[in-house]
One Martini backbone bead per residue (centre of mass of N, CA, C, O) as a GRO file, in nm:
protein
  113
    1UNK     BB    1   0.089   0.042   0.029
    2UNK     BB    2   0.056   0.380  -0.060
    3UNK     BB    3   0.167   0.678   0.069
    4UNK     BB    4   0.014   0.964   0.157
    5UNK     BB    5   0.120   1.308   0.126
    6UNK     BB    6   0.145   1.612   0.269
    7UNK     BB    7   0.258   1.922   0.228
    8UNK     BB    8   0.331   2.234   0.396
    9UNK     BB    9   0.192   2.358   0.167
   10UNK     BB   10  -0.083   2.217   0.100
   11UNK     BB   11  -0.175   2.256   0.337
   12UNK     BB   12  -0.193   2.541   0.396
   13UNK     BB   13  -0.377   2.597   0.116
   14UNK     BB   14  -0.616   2.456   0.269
   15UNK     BB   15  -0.650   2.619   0.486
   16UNK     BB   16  -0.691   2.895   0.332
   17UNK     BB   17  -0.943   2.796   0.170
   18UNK     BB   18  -1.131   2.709   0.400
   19UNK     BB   19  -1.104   2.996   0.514
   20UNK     BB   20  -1.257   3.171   0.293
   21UNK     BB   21  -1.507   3.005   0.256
   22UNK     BB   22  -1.571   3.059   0.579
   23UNK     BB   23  -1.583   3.337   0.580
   24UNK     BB   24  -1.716   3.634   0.696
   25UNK     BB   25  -1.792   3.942   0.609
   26UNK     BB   26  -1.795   4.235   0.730
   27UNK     BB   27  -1.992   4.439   0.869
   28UNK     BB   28  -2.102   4.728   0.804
   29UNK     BB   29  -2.151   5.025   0.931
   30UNK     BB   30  -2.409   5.210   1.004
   31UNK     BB   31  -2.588   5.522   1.010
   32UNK     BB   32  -2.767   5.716   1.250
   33UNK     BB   33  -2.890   6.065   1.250
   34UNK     BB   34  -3.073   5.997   1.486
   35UNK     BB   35  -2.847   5.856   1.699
   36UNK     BB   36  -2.710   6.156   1.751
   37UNK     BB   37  -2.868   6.311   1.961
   38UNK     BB   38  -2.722   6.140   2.216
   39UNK     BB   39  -2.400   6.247   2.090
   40UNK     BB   40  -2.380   6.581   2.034
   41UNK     BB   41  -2.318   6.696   2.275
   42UNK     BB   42  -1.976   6.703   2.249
   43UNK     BB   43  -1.992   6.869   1.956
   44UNK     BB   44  -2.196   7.131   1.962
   45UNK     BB   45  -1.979   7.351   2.159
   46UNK     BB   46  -1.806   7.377   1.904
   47UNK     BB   47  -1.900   7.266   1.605
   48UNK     BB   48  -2.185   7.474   1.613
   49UNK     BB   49  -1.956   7.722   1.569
   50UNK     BB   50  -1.916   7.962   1.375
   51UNK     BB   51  -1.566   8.065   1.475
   52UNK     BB   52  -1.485   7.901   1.662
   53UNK     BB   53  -1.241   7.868   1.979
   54UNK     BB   54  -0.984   7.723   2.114
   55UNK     BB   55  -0.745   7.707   2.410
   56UNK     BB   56  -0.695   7.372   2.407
   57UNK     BB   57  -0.412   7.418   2.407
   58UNK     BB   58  -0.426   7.625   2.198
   59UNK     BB   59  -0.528   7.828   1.959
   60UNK     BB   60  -0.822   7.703   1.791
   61UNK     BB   61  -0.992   7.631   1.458
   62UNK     BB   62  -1.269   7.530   1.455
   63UNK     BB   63  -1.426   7.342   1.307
   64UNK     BB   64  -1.789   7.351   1.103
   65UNK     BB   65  -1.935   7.000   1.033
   66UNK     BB   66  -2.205   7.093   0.867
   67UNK     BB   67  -2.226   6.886   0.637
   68UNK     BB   68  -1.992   6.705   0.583
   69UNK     BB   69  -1.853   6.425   0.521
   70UNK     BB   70  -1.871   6.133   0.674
   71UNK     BB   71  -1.598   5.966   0.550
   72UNK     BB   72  -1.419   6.190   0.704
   73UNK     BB   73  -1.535   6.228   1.019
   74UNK     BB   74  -1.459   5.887   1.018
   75UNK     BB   75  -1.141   5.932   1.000
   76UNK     BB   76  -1.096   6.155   1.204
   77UNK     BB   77  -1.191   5.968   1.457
   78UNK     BB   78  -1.023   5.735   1.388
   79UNK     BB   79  -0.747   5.903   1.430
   80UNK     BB   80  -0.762   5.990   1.718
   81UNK     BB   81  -0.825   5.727   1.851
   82UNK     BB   82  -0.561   5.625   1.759
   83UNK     BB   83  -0.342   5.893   1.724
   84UNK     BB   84  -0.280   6.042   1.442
   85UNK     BB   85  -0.410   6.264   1.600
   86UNK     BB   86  -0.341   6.541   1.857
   87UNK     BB   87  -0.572   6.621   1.975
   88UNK     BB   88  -0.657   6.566   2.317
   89UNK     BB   89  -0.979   6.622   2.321
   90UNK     BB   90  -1.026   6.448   2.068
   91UNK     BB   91  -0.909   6.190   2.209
   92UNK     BB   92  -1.073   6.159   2.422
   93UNK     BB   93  -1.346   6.146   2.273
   94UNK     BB   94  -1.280   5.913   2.075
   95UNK     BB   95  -1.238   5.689   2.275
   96UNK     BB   96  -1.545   5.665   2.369
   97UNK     BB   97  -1.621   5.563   2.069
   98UNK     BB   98  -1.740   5.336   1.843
   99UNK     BB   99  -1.864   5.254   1.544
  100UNK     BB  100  -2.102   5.372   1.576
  101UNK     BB  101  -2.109   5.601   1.642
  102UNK     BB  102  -1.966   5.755   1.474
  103UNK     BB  103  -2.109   5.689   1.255
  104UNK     BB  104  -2.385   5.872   1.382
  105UNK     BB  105  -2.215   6.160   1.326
  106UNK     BB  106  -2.165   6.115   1.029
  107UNK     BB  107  -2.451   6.139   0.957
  108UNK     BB  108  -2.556   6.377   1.112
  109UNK     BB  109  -2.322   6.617   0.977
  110UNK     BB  110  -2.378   6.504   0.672
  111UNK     BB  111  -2.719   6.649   0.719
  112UNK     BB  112  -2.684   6.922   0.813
  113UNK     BB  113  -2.673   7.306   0.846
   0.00000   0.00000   0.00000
């Protein structure tokens, strides 16, 4: 009787199919903009007056971020949250958000006025 082996290329190749086959892609988390009514108020101090300016750290124009593109606030946040973005504030507050929240906020500021 001949002895059939598999080589560690080909389990590994198997194994890699098997995990393909079997993944389900992550869901998208969507925005919705009416949950963002009770998430807003942290955000609506600085960010919902035109021209305000915040002093810390040092003095800053705040953006006014009503209308902004949603992908763009959620990369921000998301940016905050690493660390990617230095403003101490925002990564505070950023770090306090889920994933729904973001999407949530960016969904709210991308339909504001």
């Amino acid at each position: 009787m001949k002895r059939i082996g598999l080589t560690v290329r080909a389990m590994s190749a198997i194994g890699l199919l098997a995990a393909v086959a079997f993944a389900t892609p992550a869901m998208a988390v969507e925005g919705n903009a009416e949950a963002a009514a009770s998430k807003k108020s942290m955000c609506i101090g600085c960010h919902g007056i035109p021209g305000y300016k915040a002093s810390f750290p040092e003095v800053y124009n705040v953006p006014y971020i009503a209308g902004q593109n949603a992908k763009y606030i959620e990369a921000a946040l998301n940016a905050y949250k690493k660390g990617d973005r230095k403003h101490p504030t925002m990564r505070g507050i950023a770090e306090t958000l889920t994933e729904q929240d973001i999407a949530d906020l960016a969904a709210y500021y991308a339909q504001a006025k």
